[in-house]
C-alpha positions in Angstrom: -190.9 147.5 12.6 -193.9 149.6 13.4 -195.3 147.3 15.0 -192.4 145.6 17.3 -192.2 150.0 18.2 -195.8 149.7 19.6 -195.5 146.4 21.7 -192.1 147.9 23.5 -193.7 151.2 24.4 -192.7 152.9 26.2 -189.8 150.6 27.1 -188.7 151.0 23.3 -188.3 154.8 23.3 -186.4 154.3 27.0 -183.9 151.9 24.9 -183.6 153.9 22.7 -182.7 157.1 24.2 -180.1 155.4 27.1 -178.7 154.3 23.8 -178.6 157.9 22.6 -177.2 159.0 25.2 -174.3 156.2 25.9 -173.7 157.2 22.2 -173.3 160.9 22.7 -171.0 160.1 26.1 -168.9 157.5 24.3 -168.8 158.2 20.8 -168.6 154.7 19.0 -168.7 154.6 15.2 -171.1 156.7 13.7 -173.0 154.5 12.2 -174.5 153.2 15.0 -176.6 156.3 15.7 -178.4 155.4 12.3 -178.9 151.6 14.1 -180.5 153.2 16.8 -182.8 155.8 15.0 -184.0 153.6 12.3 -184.4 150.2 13.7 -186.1 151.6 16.3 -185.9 149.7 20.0 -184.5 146.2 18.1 -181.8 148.4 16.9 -181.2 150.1 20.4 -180.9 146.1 22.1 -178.1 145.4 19.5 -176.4 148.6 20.2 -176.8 148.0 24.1 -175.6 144.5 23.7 -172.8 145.2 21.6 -171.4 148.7 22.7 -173.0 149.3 26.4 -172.5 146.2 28.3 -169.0 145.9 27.2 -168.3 149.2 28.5 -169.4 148.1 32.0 -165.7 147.1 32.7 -165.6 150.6 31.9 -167.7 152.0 35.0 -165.7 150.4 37.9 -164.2 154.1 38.8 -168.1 155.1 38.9 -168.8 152.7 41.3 -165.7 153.1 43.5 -166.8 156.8 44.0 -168.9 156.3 47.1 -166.1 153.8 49.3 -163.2 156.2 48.0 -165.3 159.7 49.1 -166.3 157.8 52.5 -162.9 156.6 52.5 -162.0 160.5 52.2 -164.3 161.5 55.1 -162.4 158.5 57.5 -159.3 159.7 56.6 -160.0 163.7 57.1 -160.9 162.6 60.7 -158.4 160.5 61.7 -155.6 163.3 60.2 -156.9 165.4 63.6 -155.1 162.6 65.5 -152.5 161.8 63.3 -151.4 164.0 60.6 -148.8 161.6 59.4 -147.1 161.9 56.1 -148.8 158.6 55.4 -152.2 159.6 56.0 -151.8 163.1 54.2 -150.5 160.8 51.0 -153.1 158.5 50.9 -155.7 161.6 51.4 -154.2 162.6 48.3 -154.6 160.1 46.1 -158.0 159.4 46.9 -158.7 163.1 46.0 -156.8 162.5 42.7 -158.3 159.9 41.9 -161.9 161.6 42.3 -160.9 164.5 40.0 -160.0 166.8 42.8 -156.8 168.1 41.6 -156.6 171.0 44.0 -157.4 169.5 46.8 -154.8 166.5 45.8 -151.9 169.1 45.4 -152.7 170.6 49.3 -152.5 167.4 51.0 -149.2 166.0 48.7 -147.7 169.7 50.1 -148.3 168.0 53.6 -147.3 164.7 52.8 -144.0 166.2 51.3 -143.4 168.5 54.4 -143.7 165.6 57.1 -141.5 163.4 54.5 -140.1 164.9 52.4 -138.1 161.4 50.2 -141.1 159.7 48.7 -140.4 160.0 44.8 -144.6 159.1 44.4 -145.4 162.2 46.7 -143.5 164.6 44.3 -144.4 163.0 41.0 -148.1 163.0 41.8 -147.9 166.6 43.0 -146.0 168.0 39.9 -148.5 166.1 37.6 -151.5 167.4 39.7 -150.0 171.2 39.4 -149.4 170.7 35.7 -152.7 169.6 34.7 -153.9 172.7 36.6 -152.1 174.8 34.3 -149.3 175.6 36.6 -146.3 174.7 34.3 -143.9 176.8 36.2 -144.6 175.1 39.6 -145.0 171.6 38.3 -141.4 172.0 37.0 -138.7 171.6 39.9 -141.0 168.2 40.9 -141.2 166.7 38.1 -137.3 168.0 36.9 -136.6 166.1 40.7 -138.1 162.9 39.8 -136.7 162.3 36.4 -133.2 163.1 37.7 -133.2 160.2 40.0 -135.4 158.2 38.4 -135.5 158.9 34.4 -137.4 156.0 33.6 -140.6 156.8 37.0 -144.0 155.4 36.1 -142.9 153.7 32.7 -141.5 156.9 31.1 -144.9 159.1 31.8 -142.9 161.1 34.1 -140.1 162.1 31.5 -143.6 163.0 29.5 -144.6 165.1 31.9 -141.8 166.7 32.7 -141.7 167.6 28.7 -144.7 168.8 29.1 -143.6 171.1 31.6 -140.6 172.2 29.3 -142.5 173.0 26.5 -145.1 175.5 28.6 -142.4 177.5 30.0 -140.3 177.7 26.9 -137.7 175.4 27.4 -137.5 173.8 23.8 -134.6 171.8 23.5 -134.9 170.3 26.8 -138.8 169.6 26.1 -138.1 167.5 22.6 -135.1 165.7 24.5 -137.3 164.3 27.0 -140.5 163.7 24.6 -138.3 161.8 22.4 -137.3 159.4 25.2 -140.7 159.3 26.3 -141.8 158.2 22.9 -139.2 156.0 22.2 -139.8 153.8 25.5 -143.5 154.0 25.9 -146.7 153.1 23.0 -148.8 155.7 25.1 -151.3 157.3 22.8 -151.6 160.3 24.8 -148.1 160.4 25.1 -147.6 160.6 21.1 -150.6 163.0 21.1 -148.3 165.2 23.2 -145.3 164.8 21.2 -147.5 165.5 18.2 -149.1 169.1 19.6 -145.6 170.1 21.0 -144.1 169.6 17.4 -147.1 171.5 15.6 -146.5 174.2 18.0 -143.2 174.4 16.6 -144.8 174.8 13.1 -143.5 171.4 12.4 -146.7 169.9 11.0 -145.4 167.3 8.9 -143.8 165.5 12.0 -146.9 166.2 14.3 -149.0 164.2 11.6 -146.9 161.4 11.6 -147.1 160.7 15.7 -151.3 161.4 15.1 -151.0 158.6 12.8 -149.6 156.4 14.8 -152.2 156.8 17.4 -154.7 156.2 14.6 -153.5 153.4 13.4 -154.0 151.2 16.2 -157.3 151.3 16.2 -158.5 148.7 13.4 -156.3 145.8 15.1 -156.8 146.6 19.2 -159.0 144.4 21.3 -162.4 145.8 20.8 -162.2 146.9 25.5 -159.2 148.2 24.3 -160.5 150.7 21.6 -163.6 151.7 24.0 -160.9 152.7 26.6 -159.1 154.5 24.2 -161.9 156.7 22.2 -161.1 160.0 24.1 -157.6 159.2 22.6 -158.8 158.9 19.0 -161.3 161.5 19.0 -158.5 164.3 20.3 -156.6 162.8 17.9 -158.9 162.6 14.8 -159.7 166.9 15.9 -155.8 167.7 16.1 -155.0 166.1 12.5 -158.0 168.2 11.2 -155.7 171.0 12.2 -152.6 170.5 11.1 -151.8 171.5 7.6 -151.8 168.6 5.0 
């Protein structure tokens, strides 16, 4: 093994450390650290060809990044001409969709105030308000779209209007709409919410029960399937650590 480390340097130790670092970003099982370490730049290959170029499928947002921000640019520009409720939407989702939640919410606020009937428009804006923290804002949107449509985005909308319940202390209502959420949709992060709305209500044993759902689908997904849903896992895996046994 020494001596396959010597013929690869340095390309060994570069192997080895892009597999560190995939590892850190990604978290895989554990014991694929121990691969890397010990087996030195043969174990990093079988790591990279096992966990890394899988996850390429993975990468597409990454490389959408630069058409969807010039994209942004084109679309800022031609908004001086015509600021059309059109234009203002699309603006926003191409700022959602790059992580710029603010920036989303201002331009749905246009969208909505040049038309005002696009169910999308207020959904997108009440779920970009929420995940800023603004519960109490988020609410009358996402309360509209539910209303008319109960069912909106296959049942993440009745999520995320129970999400909105349970921050500004409407209880009842919140569990009503999480149950229908959970009953109509597999969504891990869906049950994850369920699970931290019920341990908030010091009911611990129930909270575990939606964890372990999440948990038990990993051993039987589709390995492109479990690498998409690891941030799932891991935030489920730290919640059950803090709910009482």
């Amino acid at each position: 093994m020494g001596y396959l480390t010597g013929l690869f340097y340095p390309w060994g130790l570069v192997l080895q450390v892009a597999a560190i670092i995939h590892f850190i970003r990604r978290r895989p099982d554990t014991y694929w650290l121990y691969i890397v370490l010990f087996l030195g730049p043969v174990g990093a290959l079988v790591y990279i060809a096992v966990e890394v170029v899988p996850d390429a499928s993975l990468l597409g947002g990454s490389f959408k990044a630069f058409p969807r921000r010039k994209r942004i640019g084109r679309l800022k520009l031609e908004i001086h001409d015509n600021p059309s409720a059109g234009n203002y939407e699309e603006l926003a989702d191409l700022y959602r969709e790059d992580g710029k939640l603010r920036e989303a919410r201002e331009a749905y606020d246009k969208a909505i105030s040049a038309r005002s009937s696009s169910l999308d428009c207020f959904y997108r804006r009440g779920a970009c308000t929420l995940a800023l923290g603004d519960a109490a804002t988020a609410l009358p949107d996402l309360e509209m779209v539910v209303s008319k449509e109960p069912g909106f985005d296959f049942d993440r909308a009745a999520g995320a209007f129970a999400q909105a319940c349970a921050k500004t202390g409407q209880t009842e209502k919140a569990e009503a709409w999480f149950q229908r959420s959970v009953e109509r949709s597999t969504s891990s992060e869906g049950y994850l919410n369920f699970a931290e709305f019920l341990a908030s209500q010091g009911r611990g044993g129930e909270a575990r029960q939606w964890v372990r759902k999440v948990l038990d689908k990993k051993p039987t997904m589709p390995g492109y399937l479990r690498r998409r849903e690891r941030p799932q896992f891991r935030r489920a895996a730290a919640l059950l650590k803090r709910l009482p046994s």
